[in-house]
N, CA, C and O of each residue as an XYZ file, in Angstrom:
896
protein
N     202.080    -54.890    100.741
C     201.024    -55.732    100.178
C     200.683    -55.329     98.743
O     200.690    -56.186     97.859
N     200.419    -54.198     98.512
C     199.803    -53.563     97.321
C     200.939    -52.356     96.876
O     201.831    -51.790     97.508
N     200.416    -52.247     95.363
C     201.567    -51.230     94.772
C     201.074    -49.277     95.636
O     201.621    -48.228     95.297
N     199.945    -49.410     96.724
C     200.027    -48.108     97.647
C     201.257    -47.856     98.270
O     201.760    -46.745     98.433
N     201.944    -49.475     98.777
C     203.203    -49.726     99.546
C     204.381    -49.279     98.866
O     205.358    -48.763     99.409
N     204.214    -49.532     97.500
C     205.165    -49.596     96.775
C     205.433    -48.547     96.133
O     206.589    -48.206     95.884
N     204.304    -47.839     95.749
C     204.961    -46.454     95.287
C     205.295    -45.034     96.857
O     205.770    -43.900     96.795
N     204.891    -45.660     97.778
C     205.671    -44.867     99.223
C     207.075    -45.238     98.925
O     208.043    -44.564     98.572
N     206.922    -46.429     99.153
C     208.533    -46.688     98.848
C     209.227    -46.226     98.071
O     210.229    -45.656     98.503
N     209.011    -46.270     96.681
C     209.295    -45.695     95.822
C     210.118    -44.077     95.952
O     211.312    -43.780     95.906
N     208.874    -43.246     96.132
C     208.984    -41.972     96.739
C     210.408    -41.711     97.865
O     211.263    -40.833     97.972
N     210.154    -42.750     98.447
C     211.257    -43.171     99.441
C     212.537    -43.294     99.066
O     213.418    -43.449     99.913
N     212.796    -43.243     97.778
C     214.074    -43.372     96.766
C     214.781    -45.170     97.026
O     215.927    -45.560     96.802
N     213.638    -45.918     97.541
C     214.130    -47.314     97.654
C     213.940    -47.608     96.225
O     213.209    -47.026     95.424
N     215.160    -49.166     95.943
C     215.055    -49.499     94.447
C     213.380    -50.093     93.927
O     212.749    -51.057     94.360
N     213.154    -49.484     93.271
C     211.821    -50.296     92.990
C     212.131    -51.985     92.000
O     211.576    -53.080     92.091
N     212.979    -51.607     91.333
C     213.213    -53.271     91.016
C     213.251    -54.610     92.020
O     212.999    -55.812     91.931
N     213.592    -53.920     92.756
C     213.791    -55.179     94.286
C     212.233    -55.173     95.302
O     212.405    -55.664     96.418
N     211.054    -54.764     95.062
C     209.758    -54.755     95.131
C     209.300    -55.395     94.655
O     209.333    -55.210     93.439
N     208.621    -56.464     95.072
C     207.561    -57.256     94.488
C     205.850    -57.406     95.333
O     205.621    -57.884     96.445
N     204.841    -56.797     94.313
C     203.460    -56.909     94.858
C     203.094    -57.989     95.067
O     202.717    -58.686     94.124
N     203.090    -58.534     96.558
C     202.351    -60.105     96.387
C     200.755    -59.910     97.230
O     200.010    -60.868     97.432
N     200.605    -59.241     97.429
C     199.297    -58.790     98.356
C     199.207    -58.853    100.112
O     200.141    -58.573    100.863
N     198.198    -59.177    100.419
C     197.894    -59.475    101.778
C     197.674    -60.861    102.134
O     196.686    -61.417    101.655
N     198.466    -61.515    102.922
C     198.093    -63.124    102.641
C     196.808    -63.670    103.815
O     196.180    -64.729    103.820
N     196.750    -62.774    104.531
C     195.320    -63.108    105.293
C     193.892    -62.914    104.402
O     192.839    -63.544    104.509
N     194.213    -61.911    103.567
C     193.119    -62.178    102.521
C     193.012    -62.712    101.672
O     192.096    -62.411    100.907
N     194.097    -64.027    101.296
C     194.094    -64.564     99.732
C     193.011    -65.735    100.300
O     192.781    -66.608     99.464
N     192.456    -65.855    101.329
C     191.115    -66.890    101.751
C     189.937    -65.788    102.102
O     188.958    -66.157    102.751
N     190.048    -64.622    101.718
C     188.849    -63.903    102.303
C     187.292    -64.465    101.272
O     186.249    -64.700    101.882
N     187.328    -64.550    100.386
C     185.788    -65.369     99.781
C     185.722    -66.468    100.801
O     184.594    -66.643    101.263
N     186.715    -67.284    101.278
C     186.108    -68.938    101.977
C     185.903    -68.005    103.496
O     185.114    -68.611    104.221
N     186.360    -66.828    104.081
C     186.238    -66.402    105.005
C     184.631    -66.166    105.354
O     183.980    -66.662    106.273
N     184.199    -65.224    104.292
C     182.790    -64.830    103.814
C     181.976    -65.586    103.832
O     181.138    -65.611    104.734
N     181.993    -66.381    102.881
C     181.234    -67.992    102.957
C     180.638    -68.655    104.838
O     179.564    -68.728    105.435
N     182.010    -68.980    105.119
C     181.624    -69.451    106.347
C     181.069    -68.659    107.368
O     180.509    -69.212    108.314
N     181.186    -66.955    107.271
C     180.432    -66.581    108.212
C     179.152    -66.249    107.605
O     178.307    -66.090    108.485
N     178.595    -66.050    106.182
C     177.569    -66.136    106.129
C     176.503    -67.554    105.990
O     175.305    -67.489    105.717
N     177.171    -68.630    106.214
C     176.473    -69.875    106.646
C     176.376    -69.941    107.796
O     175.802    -70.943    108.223
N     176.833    -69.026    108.694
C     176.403    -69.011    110.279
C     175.142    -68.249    110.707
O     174.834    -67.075    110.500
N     174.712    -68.899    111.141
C     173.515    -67.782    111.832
C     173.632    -67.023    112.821
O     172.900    -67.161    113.801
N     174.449    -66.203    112.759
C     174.809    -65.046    113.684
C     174.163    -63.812    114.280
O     174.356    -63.008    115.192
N     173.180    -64.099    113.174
C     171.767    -62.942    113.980
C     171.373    -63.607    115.063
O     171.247    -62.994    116.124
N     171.097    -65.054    114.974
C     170.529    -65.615    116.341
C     171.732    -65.954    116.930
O     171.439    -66.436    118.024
N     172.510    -65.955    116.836
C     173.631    -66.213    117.650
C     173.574    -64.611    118.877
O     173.522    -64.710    120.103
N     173.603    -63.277    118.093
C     173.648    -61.956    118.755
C     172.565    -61.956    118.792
O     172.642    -60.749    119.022
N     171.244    -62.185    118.793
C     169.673    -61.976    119.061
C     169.164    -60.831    118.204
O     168.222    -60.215    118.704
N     169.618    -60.387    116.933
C     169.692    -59.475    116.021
C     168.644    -59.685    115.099
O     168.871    -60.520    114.224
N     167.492    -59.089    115.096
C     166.768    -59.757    113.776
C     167.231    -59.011    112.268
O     167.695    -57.881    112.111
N     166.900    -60.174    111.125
C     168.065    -60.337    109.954
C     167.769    -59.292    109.015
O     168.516    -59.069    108.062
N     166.211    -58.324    109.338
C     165.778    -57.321    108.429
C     166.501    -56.228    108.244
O     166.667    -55.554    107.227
N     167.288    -56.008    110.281
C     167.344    -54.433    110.342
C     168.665    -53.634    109.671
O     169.560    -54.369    109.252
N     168.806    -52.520    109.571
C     169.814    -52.189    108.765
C     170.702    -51.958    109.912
O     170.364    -51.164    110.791
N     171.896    -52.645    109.968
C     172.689    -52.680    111.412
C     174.533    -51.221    111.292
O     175.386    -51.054    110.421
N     174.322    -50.660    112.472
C     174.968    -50.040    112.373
C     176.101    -50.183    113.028
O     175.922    -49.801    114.185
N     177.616    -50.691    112.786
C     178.300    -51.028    113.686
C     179.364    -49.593    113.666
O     179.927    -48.959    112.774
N     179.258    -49.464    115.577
C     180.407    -48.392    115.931
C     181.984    -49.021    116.237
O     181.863    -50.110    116.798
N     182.713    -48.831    116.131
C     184.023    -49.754    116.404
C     185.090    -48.407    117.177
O     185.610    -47.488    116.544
N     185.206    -48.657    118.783
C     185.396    -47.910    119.827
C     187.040    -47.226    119.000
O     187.182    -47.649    117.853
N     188.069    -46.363    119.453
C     189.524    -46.321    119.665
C     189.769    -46.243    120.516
O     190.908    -45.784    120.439
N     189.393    -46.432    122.116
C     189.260    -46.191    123.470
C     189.540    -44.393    123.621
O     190.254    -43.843    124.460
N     188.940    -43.911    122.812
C     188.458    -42.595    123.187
C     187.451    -42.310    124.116
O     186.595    -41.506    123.747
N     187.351    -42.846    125.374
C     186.650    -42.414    126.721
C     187.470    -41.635    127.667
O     188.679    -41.588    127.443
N     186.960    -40.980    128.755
C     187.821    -40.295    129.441
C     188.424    -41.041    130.698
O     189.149    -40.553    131.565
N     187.957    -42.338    130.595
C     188.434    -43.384    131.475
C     189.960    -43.741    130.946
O     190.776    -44.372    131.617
N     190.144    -43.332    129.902
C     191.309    -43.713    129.353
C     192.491    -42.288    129.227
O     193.475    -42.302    128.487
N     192.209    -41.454    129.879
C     192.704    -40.120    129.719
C     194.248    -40.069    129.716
O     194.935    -39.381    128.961
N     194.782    -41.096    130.901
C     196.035    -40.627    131.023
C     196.912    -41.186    129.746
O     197.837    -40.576    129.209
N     196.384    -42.563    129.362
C     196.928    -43.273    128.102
C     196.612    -42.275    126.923
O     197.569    -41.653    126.462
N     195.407    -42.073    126.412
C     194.972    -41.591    125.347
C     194.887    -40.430    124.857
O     194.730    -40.087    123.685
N     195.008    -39.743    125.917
C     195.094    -37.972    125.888
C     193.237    -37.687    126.253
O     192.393    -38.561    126.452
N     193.047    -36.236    126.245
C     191.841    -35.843    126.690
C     190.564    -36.101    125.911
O     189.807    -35.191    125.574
N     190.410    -37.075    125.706
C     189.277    -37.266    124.537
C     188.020    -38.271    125.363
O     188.026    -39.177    126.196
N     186.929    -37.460    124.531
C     185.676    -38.371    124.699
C     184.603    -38.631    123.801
O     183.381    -38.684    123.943
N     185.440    -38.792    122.762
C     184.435    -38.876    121.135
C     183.873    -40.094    121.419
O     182.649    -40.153    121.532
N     184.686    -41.281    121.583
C     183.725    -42.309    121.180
C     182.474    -42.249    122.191
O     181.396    -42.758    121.887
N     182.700    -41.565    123.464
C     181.271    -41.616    124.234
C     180.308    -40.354    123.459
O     179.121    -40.268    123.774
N     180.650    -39.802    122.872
C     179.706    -38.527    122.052
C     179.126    -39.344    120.717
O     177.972    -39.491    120.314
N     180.090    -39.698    120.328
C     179.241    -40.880    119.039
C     178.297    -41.679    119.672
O     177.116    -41.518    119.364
N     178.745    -42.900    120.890
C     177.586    -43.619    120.612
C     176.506    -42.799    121.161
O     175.558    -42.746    120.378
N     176.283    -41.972    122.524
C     175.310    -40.697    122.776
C     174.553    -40.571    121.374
O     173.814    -41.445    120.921
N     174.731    -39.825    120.994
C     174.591    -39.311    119.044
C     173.707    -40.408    118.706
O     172.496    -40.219    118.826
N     174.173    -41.617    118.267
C     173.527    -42.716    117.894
C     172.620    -43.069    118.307
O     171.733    -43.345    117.499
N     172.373    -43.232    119.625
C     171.322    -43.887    120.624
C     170.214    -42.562    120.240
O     169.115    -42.904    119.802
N     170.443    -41.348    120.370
C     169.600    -40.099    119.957
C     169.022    -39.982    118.917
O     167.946    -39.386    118.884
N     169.733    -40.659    117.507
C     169.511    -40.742    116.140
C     168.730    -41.679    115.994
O     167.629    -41.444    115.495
N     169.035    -42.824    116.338
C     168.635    -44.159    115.511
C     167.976    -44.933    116.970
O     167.132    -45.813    116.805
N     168.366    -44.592    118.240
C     167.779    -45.655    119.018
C     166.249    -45.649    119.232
O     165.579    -44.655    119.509
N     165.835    -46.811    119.076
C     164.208    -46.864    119.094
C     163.818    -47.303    117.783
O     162.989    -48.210    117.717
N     164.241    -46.850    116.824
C     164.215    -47.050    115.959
C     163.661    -48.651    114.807
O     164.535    -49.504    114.647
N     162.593    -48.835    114.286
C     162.309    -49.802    113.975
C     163.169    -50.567    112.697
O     163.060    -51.769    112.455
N     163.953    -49.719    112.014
C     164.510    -49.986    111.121
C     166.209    -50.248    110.945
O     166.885    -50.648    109.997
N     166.556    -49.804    112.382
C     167.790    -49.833    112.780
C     168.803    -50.357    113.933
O     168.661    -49.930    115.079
N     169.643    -51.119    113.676
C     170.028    -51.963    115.219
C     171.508    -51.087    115.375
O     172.109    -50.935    114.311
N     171.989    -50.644    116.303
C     173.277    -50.081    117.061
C     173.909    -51.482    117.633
O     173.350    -52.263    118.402
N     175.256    -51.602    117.042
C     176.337    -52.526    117.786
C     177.225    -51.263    118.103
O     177.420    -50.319    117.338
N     177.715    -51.420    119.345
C     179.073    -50.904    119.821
C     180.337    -52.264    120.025
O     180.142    -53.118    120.891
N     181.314    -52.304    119.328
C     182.245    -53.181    119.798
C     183.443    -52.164    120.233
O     183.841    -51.137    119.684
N     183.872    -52.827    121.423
C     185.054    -51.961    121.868
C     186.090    -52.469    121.147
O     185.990    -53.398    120.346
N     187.670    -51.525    121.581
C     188.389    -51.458    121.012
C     188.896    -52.989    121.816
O     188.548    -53.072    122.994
N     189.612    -54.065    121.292
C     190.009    -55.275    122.045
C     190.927    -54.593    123.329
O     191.013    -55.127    124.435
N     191.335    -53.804    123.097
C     191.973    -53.736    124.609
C     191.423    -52.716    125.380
O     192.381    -52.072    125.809
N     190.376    -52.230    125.782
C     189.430    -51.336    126.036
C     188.586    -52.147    126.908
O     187.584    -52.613    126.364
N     188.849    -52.537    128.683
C     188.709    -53.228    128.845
C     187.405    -52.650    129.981
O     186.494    -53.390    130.352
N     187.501    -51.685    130.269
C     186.353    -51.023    130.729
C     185.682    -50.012    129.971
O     186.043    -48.927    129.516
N     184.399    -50.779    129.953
C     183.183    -50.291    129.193
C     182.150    -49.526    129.667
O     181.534    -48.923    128.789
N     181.768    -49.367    130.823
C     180.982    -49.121    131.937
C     180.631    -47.925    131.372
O     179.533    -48.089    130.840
N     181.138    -46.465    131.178
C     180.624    -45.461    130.666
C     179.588    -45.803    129.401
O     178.429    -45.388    129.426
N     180.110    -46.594    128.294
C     179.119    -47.069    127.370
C     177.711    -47.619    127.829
O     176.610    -47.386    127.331
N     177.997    -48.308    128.773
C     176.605    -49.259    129.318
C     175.747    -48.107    130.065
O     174.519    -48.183    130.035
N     176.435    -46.967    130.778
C     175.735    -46.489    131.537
C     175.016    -45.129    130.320
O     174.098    -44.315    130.420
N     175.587    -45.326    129.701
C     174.729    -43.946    128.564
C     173.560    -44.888    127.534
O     172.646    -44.263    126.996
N     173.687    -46.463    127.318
C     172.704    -46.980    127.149
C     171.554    -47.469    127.671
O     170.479    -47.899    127.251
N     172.181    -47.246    128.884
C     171.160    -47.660    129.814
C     169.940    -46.486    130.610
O     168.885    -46.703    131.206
N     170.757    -45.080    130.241
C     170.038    -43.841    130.307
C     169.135    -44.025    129.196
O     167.918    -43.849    129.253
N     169.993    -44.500    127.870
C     168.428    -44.103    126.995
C     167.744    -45.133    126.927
O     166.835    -44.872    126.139
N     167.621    -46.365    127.363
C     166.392    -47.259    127.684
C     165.892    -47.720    126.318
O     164.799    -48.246    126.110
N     167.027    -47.400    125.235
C     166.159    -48.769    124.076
C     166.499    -49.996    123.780
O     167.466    -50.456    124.388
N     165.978    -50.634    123.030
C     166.089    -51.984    122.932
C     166.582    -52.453    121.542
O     166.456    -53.568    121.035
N     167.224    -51.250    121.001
C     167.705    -51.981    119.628
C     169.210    -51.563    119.487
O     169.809    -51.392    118.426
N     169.663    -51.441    120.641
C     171.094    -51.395    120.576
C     171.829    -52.007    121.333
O     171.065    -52.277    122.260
N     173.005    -52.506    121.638
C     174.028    -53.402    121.980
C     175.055    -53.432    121.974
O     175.608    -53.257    120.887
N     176.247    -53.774    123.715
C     177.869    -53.420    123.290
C     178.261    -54.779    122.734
O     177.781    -55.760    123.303
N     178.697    -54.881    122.176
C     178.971    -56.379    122.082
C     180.616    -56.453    121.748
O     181.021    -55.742    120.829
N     181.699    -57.411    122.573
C     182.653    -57.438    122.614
C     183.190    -58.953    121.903
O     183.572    -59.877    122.622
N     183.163    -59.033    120.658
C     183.148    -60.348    120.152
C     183.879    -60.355    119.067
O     184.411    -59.261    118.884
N     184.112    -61.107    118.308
C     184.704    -61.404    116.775
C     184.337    -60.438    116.168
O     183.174    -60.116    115.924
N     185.585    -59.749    115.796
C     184.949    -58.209    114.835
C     184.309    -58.924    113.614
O     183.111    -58.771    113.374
N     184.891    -59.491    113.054
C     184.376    -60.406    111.220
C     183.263    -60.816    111.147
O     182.663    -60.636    110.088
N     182.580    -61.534    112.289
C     180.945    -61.587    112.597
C     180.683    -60.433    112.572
O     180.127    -60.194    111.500
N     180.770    -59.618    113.134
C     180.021    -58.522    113.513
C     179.866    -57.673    112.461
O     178.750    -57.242    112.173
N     180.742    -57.408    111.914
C     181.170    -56.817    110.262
C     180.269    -57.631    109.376
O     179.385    -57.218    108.625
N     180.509    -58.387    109.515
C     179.524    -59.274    108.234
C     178.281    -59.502    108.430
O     177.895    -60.292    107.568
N     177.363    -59.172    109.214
C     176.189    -58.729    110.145
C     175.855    -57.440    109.483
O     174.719    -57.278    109.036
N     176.836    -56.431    109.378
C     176.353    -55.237    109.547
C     176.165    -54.729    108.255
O     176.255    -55.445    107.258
N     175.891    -53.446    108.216
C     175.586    -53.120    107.076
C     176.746    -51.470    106.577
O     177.205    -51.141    105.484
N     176.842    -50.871    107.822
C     177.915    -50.029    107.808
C     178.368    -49.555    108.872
O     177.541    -49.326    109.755
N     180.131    -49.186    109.200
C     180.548    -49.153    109.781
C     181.203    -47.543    110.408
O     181.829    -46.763    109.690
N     180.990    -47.380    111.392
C     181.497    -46.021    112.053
C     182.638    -46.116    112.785
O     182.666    -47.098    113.527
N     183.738    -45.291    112.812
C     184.409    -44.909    113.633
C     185.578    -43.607    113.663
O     185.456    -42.831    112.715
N     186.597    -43.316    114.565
C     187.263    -41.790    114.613
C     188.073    -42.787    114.043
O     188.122    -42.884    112.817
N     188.732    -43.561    114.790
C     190.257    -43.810    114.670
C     190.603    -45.301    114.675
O     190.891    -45.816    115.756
N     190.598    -45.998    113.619
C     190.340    -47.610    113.846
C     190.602    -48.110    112.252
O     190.004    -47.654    111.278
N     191.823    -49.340    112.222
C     191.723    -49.728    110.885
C     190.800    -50.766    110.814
O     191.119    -51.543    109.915
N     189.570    -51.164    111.521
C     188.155    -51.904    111.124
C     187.584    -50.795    110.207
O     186.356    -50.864    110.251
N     187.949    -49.927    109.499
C     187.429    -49.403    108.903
C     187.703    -49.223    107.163
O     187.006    -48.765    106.258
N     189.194    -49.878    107.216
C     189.703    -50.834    105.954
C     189.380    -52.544    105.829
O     189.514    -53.244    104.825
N     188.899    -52.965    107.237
C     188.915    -54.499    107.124
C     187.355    -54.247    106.994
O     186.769    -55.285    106.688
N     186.566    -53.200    107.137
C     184.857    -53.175    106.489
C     184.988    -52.740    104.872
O     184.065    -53.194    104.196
N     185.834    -52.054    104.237
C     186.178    -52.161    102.611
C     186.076    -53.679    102.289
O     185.106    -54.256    101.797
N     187.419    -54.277    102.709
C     187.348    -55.923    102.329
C     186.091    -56.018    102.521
O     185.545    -55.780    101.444
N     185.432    -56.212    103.216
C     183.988    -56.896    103.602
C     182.749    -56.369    102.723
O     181.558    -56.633    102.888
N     183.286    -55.636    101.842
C     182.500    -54.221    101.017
C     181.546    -53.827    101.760
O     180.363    -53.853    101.420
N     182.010    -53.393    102.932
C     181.122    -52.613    103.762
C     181.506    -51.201    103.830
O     182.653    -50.785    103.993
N     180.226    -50.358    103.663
C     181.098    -49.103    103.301
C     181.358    -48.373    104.847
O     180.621    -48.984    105.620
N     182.021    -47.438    105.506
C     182.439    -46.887    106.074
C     182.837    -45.423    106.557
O     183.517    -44.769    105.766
N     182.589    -45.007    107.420
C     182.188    -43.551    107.926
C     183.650    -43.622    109.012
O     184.105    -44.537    109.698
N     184.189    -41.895    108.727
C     185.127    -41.275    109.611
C     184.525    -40.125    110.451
O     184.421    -39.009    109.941
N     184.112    -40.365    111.759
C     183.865    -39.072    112.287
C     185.389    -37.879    112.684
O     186.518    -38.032    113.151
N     184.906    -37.203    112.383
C     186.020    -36.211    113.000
C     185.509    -35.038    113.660
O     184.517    -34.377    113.355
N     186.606    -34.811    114.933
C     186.203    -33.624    115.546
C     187.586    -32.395    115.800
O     188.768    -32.557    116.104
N     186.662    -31.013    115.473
C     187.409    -30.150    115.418
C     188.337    -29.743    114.406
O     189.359    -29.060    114.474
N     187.600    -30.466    113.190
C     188.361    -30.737    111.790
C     189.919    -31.585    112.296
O     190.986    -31.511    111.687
N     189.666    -32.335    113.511
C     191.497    -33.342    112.843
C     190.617    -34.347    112.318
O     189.495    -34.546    112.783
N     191.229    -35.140    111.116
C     191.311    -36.052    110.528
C     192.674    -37.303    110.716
O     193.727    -37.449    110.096
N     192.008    -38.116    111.954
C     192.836    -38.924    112.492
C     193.590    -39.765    111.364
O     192.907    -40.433    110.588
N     194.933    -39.752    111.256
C     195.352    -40.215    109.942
C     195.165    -42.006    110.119
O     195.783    -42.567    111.024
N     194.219    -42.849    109.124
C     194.163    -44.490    108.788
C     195.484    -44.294    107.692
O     196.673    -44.522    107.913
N     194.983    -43.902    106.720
C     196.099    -44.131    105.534
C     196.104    -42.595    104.943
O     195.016    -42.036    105.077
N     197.101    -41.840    104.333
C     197.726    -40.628    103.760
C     196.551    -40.446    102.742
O     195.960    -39.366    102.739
N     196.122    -41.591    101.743
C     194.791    -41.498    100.902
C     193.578    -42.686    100.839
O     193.401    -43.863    100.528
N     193.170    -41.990    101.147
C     191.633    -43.331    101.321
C     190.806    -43.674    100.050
O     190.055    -44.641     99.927
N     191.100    -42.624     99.041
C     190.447    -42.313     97.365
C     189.062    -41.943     97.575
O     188.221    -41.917     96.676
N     188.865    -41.673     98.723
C     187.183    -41.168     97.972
C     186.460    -41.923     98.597
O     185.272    -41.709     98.358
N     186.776    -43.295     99.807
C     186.445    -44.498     99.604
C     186.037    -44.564    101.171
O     185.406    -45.565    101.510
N     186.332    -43.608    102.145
C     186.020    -43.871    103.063
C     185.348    -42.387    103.334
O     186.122    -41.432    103.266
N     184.006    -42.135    103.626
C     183.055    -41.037    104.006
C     183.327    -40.290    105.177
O     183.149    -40.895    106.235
N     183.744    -39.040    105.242
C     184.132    -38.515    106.228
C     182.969    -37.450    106.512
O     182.351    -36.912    105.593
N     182.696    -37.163    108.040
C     181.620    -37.026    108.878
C     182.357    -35.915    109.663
O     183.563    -36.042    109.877
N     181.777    -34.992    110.034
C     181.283    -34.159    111.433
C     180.280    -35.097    112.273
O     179.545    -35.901    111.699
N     180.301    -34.917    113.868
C     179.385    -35.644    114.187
C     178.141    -34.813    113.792
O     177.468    -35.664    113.211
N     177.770    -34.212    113.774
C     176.370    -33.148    113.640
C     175.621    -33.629    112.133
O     174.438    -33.794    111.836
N     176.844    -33.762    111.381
C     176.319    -34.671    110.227
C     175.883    -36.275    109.868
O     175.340    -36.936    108.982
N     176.436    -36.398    111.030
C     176.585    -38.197    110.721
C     175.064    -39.184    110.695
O     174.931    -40.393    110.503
N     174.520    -38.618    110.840
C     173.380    -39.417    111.002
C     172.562    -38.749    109.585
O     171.678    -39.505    109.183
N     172.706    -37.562    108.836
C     172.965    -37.554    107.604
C     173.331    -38.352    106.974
O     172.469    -39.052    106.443
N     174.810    -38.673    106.698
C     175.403    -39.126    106.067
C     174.970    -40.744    105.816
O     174.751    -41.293    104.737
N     174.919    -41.326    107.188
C     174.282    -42.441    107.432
C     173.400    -42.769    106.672
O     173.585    -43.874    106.162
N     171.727    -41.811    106.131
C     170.885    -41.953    105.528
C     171.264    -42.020    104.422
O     170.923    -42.815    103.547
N     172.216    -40.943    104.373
C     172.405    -40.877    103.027
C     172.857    -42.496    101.378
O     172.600    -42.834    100.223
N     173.603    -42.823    102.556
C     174.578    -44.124    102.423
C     173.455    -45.211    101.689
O     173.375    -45.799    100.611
N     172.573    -45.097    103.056
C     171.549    -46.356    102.593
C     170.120    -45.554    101.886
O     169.068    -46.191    101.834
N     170.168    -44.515    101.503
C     169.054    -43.938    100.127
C     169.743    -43.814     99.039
O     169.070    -44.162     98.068
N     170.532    -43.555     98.836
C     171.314    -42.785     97.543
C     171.932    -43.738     97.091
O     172.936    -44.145     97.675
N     171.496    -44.292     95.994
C     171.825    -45.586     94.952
C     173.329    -45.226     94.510
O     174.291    -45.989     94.593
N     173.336    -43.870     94.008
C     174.168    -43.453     93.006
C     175.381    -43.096     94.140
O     176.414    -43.745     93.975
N     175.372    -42.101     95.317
C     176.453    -42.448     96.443
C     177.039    -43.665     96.190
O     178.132    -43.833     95.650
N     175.829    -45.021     96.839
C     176.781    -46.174     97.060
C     177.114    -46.825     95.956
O     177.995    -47.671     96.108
N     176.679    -46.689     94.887
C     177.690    -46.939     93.656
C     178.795    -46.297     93.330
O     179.566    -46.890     92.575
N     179.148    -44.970     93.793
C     180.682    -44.326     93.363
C     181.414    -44.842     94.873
O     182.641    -44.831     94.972
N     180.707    -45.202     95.795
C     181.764    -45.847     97.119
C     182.030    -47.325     96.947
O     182.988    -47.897     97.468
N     180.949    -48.020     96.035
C     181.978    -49.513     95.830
C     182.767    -49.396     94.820
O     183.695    -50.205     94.805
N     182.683    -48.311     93.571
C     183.580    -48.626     92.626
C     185.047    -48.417     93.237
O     185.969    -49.232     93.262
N     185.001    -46.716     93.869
C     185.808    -46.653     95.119
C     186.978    -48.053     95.583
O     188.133    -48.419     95.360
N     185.735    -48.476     96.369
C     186.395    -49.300     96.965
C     187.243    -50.497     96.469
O     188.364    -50.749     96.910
N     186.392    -51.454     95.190
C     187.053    -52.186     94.367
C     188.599    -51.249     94.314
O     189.499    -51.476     95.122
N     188.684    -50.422     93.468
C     189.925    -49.983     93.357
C     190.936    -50.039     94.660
O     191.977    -50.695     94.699
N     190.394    -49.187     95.753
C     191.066    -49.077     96.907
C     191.635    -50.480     97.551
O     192.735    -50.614     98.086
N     190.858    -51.264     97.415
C     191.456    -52.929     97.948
C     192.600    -53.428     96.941
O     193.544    -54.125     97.314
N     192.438    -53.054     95.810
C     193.247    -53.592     94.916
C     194.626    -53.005     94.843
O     195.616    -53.552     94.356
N     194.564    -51.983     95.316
C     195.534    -50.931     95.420
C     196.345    -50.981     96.800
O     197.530    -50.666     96.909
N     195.635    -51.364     97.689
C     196.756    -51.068     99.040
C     196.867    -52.452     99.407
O     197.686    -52.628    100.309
N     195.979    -54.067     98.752
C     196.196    -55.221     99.049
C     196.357    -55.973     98.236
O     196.628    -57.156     98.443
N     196.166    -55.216     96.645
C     196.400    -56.221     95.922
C     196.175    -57.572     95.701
O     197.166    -58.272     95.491
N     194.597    -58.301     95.707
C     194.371    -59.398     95.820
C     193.884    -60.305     94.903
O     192.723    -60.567     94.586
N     195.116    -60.819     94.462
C     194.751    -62.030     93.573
C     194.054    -62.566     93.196
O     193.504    -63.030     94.195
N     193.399    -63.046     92.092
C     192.372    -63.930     91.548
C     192.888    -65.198     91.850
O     192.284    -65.920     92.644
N     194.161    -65.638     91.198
C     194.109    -66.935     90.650
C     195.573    -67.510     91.419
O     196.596    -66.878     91.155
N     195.643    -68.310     92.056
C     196.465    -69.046     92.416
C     197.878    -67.758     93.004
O     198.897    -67.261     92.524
N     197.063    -67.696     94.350
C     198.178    -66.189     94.752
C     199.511    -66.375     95.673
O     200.314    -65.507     96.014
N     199.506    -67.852     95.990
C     200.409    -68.700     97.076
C     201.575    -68.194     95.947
O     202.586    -67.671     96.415
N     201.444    -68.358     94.235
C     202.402    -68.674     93.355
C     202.961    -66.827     93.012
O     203.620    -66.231     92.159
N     202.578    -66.664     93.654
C     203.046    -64.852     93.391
C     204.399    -64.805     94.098
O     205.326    -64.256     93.502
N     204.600    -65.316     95.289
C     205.529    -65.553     96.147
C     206.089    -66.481     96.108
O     206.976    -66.702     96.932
């Protein structure tokens, strides 16, 4: 898509003359994408009121329901735990959990929300792009909704545990916030107080989209 592709390749000792950057073609409509979901009313659609600062978790089926597939992991049930502890109750803050689309039992999630008994959080298994465009920032270990919340200039959080750093891409530039859980609800604040943070994470990001998708201004059908 983008010259990120192209200089791997490169590296790769492939000819670079025979490379051509044409971008990502699911995003050469991402403004008319935007548009139409923000002419939707999707807060009342999810029962979300439109003030709160919304936090979306986006699962990797890291539960232990998933053990024999996934190996021994149970982060994503320690994150949303974490969350519901941090932020649930909270007047200023709404929790979405969307699972991973093929993550088809949820039941551990429901039953740790349903221990903590608040009312401003929610699994919701729906159109990630609504939900993204709803939100305000996005969490997760291991999930590329966490490059499709860049497009969305939504900024984005990596938890990691035990210092691995689940590899999305070899370089992220700076552009995607990486977390301990113990920190994350730090970081979180941090995101939405610190002017000057989220100004070096969109400049960030501008670059980073341009770089691994390369997306056209002007008539991008004609690139190809």
């Amino acid at each position: 898509f983008g010259d990120y592709a192209k200089m791997v390749l490169k590296e790769s000792n492939y000819p670079v003359e025979r490379l051509i950057t044409f971008g990502n073609s699911f995003l050469f409509n991402l403004e008319n994408i935007q548009k139409k979901l923000e002419s939707e009313n999707l807060f009342k659609k999810y029962g979300i009121n439109n003030n709160k600062k919304i936090i979306l978790f986006t699962t990797g089926r890291m539960q232990r329901k998933y053990q024999p597939i996934q190996g021994n992991y149970d982060y994503d049930e320690q994150i949303w735990k974490y969350l519901l502890d941090n932020f649930g109750g909270s007047e200023d803050y709404f929790l979405i959990l969307k699972p991973h689309p093929t993550e088809f039992d949820t039941e551990i999630y429901q039953q740790i929300l349903k221990k903590s008994s608040f009312n401003n959080a929610k699994i919701i298994q729906d159109d990630f792009f609504e939900l993204i465009s709803i939100s305000s920032i996005l969490v997760s270990v291991f999930s590329t909704t966490m490059l499709d919340a860049l497009c969305f200039q939504k900024n984005s959080i990596q938890v990691i545990f035990d210092n691995v750093k689940w590899p999305i891409l070899k370089d992220k530039s700076d552009v995607i916030l990486i977390s301990e859980l113990h920190d994350l609800s730090k970081n979180i604040i941090n995101i939405f107080e610190d002017k000057n943070l989220r100004n070096i994470l969109s400049k960030n990001r501008i670059n980073f989209i341009k770089n691994h998708y390369n997306l056209p201004k002007n008539n991008p059908m004609t690139v190809i």
